[in-house]
N, C-alpha and C positions, 0 to 999 in steps of 0.2 A: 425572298419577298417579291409583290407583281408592285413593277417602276412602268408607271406612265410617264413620261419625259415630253413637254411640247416646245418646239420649237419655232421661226421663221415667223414670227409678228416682231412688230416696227411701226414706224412711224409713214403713212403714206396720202399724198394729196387726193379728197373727194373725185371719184371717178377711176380711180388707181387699185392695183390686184394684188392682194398678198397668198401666198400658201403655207398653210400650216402643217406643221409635221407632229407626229408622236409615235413615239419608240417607245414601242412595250416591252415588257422585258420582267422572269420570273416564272413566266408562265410560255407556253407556244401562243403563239395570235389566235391559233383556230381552238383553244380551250376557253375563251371568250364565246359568249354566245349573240351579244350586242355588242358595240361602239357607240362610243358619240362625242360629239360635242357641244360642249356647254359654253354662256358669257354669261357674265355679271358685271356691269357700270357698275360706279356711285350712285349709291341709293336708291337701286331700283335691286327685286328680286333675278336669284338666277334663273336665265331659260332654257331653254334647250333649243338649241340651233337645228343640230340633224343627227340623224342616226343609218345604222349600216346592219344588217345583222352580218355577224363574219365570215359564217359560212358562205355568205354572198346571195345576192338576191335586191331585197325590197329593201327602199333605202325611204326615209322621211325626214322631211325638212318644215321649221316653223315660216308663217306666212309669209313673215319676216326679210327672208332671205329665195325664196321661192323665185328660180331663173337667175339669182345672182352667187349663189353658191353652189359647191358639190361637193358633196362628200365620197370618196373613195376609198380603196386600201390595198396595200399587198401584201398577199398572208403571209410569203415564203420570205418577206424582209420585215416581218414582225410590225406596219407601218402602215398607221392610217394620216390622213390625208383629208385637209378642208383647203378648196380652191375657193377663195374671196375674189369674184368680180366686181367691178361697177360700185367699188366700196364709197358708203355715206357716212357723214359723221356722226350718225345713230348708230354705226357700227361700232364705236371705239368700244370696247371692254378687253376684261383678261375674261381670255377664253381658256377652257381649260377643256383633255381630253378625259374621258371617261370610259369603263368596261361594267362589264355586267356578265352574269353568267344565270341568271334567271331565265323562264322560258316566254320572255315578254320583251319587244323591243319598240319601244317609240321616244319621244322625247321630253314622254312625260311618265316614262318608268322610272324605277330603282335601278340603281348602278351602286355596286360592290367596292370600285376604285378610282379612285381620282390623280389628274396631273395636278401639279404645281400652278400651271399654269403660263400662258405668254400672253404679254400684254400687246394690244394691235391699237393704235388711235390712227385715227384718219379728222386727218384736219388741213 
């Protein structure tokens, strides 16, 4: 079965960087056609933060987060990768990693698999 796994979210003071991890696993990384990562608060809809296709290339991020985050990956360690800068406390949600194998990648496509999720509050 394909395991999205996220990891490295915590607790961190407004202004402070976390990095998020997810280990795929099930599947090889480069059988993915897209990446991404999502959040959801309390009470608000999930969004889509950014996306990667895996083949490598064009990457998209919501307005949101535009200069404060990146999203990367390394295919040959199954493992993507969201670097949190200049975090605010509009950032706090569980974020969760997501795959797609569709021939569309944004962050407002379909994705096939979902993490669990890690919870990240910045307060």
């Amino acid at each position: 079965d394909v395991q999205l796994v996220e990891s490295g979210g915590g607790l961190v003071q407004p202004g402070g960087s976390l990095r998020l991890f997810c280990a795929a696993s099930g599947y090889t990384y480069s059988s993915f056609y897209c990446m991404g990562w999502f959040r959801q608060a309390p009470g608000k809809e999930r969004e889509g933060v950014a996306t990667i296709y895996s083949g490598g290339g064009r990457t998209e991020y919501a307005d949101s987060v535009k200069g404060r985050f990146t999203i990367f990956q390394e295919t040959a360690k199954n493992t993507l990768y969201l670097q949190m800068n200049s975090l605010k406390p509009e950032d706090t949600a569980m974020y969760y990693c997501a795959a797609g194998t569709g021939g569309y990648c944004s962050i407002y496509s379909w994705f096939n698999y979902w993490g669990q999720g890690t919870q990240v509050t910045v307060s």
